[in-house]
C-alpha positions as CSV (number, residue, x, y, z in Angstrom):
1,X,110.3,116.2,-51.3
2,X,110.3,113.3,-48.7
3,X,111.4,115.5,-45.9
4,X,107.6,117.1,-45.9
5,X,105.6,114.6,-43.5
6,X,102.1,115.1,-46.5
7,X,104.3,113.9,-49.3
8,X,105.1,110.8,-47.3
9,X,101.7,110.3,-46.7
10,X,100.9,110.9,-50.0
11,X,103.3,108.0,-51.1
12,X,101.7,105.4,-48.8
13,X,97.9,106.5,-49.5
14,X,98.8,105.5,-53.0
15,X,101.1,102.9,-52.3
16,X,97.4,101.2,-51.1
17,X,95.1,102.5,-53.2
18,X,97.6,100.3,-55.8
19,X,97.6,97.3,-53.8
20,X,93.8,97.3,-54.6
21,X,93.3,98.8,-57.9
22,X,95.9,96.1,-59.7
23,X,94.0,93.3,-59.3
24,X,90.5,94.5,-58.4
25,X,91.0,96.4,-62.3
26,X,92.4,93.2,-63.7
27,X,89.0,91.1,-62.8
28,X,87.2,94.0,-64.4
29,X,88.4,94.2,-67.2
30,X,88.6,90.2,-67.4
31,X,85.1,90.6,-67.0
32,X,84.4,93.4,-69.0
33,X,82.9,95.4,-66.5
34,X,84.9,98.3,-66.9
35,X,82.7,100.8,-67.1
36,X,81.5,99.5,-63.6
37,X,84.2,101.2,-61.9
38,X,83.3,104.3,-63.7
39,X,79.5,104.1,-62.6
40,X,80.4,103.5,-58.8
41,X,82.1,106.4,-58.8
42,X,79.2,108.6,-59.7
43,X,77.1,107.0,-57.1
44,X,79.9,106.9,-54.6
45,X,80.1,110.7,-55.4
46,X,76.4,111.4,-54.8
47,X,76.5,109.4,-51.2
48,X,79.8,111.7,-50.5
49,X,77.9,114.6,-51.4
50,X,74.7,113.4,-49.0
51,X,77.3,112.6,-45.9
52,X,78.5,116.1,-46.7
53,X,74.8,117.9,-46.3
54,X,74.6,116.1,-43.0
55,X,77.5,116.6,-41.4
56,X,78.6,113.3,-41.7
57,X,82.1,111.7,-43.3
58,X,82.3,112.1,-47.2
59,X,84.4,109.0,-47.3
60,X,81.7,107.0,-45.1
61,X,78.8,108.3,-47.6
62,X,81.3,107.6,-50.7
63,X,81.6,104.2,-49.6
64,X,77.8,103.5,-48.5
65,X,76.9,104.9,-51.8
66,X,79.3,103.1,-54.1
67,X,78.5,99.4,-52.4
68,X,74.8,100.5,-52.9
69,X,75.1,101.2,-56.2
70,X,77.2,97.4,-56.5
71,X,74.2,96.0,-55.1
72,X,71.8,97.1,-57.4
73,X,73.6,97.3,-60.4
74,X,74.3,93.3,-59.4
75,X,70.5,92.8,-58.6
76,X,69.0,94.5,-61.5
77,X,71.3,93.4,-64.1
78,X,69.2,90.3,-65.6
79,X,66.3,92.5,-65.7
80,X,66.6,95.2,-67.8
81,X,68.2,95.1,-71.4
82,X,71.9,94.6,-70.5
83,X,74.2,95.4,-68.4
84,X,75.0,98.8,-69.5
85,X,71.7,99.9,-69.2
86,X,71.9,98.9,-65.7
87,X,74.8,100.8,-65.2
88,X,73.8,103.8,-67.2
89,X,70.6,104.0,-65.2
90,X,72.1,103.6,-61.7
91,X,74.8,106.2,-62.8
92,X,71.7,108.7,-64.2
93,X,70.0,109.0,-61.3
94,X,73.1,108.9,-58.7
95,X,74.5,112.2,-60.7
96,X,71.1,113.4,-60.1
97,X,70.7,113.1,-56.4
98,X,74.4,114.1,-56.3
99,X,73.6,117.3,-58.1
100,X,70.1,117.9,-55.5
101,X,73.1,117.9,-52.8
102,X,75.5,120.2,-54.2
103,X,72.9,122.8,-54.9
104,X,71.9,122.8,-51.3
105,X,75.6,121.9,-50.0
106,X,77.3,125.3,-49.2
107,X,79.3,124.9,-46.2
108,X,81.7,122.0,-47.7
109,X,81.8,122.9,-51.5
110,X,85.6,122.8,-51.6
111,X,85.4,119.3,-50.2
112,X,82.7,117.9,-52.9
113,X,85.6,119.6,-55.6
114,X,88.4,117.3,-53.8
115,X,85.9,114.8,-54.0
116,X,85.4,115.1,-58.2
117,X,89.0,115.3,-59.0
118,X,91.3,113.9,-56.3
119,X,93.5,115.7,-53.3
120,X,96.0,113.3,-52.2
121,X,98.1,115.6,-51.0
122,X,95.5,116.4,-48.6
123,X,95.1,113.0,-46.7
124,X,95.6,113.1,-43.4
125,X,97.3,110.4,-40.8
126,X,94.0,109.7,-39.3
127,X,92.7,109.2,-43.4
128,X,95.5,106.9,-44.3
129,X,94.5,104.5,-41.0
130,X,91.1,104.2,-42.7
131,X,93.0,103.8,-46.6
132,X,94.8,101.1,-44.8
133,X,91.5,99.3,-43.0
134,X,89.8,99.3,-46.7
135,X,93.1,97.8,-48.3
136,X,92.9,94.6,-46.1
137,X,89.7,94.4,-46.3
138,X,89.1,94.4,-50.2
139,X,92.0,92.1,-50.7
140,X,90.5,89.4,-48.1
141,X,87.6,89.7,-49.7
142,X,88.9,89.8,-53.1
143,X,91.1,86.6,-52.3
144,X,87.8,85.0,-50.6
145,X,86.2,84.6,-54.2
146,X,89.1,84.8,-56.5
147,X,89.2,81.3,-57.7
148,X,85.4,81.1,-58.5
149,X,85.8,84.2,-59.8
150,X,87.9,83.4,-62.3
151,X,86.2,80.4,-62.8
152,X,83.2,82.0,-64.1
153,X,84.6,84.8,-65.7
154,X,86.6,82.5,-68.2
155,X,83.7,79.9,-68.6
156,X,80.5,81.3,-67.4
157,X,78.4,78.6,-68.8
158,X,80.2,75.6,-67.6
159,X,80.6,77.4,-63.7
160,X,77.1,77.8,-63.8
161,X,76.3,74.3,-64.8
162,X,78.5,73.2,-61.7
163,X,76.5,75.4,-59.4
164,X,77.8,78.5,-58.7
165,X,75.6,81.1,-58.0
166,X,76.7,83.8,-60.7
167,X,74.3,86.1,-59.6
168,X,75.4,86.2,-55.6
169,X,79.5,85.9,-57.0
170,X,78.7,89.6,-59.2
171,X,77.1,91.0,-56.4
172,X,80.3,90.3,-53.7
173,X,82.3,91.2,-56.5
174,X,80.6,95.0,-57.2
175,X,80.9,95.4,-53.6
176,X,84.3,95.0,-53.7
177,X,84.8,97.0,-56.6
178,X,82.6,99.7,-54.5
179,X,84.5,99.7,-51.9
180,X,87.9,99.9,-53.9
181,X,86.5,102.6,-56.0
182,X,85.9,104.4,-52.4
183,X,89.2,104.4,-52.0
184,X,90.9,105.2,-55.1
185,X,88.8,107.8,-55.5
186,X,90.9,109.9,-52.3
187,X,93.8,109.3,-55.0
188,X,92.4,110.2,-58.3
189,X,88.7,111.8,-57.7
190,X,86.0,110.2,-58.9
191,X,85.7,111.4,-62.4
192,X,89.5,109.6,-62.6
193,X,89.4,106.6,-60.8
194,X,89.1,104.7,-64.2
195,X,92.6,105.6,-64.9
196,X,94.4,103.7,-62.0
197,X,91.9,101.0,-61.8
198,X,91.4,99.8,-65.2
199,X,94.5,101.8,-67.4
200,X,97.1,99.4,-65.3
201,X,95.0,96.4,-65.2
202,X,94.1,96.5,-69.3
203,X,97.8,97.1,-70.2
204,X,98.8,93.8,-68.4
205,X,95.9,91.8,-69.7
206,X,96.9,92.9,-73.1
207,X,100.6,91.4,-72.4
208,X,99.0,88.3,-71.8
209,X,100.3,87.2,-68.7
210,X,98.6,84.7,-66.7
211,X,96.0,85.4,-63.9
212,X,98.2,85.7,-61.1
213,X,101.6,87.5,-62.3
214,X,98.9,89.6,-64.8
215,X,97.7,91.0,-61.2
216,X,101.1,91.2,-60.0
217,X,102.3,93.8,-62.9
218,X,98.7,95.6,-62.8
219,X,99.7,96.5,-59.0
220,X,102.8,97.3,-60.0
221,X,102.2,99.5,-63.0
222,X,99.5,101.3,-60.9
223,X,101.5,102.1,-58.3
224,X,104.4,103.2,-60.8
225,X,101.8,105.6,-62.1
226,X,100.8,106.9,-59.0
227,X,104.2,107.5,-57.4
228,X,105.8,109.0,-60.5
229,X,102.3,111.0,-61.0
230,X,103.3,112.6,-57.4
231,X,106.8,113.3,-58.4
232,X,105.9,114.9,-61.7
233,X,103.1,117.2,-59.9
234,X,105.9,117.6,-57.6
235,X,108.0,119.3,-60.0
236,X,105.8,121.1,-63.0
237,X,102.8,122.1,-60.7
238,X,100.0,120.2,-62.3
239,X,97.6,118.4,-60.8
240,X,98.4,114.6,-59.7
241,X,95.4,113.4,-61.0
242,X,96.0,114.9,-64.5
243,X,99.5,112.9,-64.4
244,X,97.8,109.5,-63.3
245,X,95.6,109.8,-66.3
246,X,98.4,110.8,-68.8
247,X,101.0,107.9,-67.7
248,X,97.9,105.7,-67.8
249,X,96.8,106.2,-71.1
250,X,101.0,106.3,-72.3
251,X,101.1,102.7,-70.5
252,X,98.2,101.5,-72.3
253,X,99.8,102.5,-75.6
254,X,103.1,101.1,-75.2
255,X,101.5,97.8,-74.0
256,X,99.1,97.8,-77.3
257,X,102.3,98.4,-79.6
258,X,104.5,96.1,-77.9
259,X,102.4,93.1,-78.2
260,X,101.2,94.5,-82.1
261,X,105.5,94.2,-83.1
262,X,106.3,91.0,-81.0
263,X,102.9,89.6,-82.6
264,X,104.2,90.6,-86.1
């Protein structure tokens, strides 16, 4: 399996796309943003899709769209009726200017289908260089706002009263999840990137660990996921996506039923 040069690169593109997802999904789903992640990568789709009808990148147009959509979700979020309609609006019309693309996109449709469900096999050399470049950059950034971060997503009130600006500190944050989501998304597709963001990420917040060793074991379940999602798709010809989704889920459930028996 290792002796083919696409499989290596498969193994390093996720190796990254882990390095980012474990703790970038553990702040999510500190913060309950969750469904976040899943937004982005709507919008993220429908900028890949534009970049596509123009000839351009779709990873440049999945990026610019998903740290657009961060933006606004971030900007608009104390204005309308909750969060979620925020997202859920942002998502709405994304899908639909995504869908205006693909209708007129017929030069690059088997691209766009890479794009909605993942073809890691697929990355190139010159693609893992750029994986690589958005690694670094998300984990400087992330490791730029961590501590206040965490600050206000355990105790919003009291990191507000002490002046941090909760409104600029969501708004870095979405655009790092944005630009994680970019990247994950070469991995799992967009409509899957919610499996090896948050799956790994909710398992170890459900063990209880704390903040820094609960991102530690995020990473590593998600790249455990990923690799042995590789090696199974190696071996029963299924997608690698489907496999990432299926360990994720079984993850989640053995980390929900081993803290329900050591809790009774």
């Amino acid at each position: 399996m290792l002796e083919y040069e696409f499989m290596r690169t498969a193994f390093l593109a996720a190796f990254l796309a882990a390095l980012v997802c474990g703790p970038v999904g553990w702040f999510l789903v500190l913060r309950g943003q969750s469904f976040a992640s899943h937004a982005l990568s709507h919008v993220g789709f429908a900028g890949a899709a534009a970049a596509l009808l123009l000839g351009q990148p779709a990873l440049l147009g999945l990026g610019l769209g998903a740290v657009g959509g961060g933006v606004a979700i971030g900007l608009a979020g104390d204005r309308l009726v909750g969060r979620d309609v925020t997202i859920g609006l942002v998502l709405s019309v994304a899908m639909g200017f995504g869908a205006l693309c693909l209708h007129f996109l017929t030069h690059s449709a088997s691209s766009a289908t890479a794009l909605l469900f993942g073809d890691i096999l697929g990355i190139g050399p010159s693609m893992l260089g750029w994986l690589g470049a958005l690694s670094v950059t998300c984990l400087m950034a992330l490791a730029f706002v961590a501590r206040p971060l965490l600050f206000a997503s355990l105790q919003p009130e009291q990191a507000e009263a002490r002046g941090v600006n909760m409104r600029l500190l969501d708004i870095l944050f979405l655009m790092i999840v944005a630009v994680a989501t970019a990247q994950c998304a070469q991995i799992t597709g967009v409509l899957l990137v919610f499996t090896l963001m948050i799956a790994p990420a909710a398992a170890s917040l459900r063990m209880g660990f704390s903040p820094l060793l609960g991102m530690g074991v995020a990473t590593l379940l998600a790249l455990l996921e990923a690799w042995l999602g590789l090696v199974l798709a190696w071996y029963t010809n299924c997608p690698t996506a489907f496999w990432i989704a299926a360990l994720g889920g079984s993850v989640f459930i053995a980390a929900s039923l081993f803290c329900r028996v050591r809790g009774s």
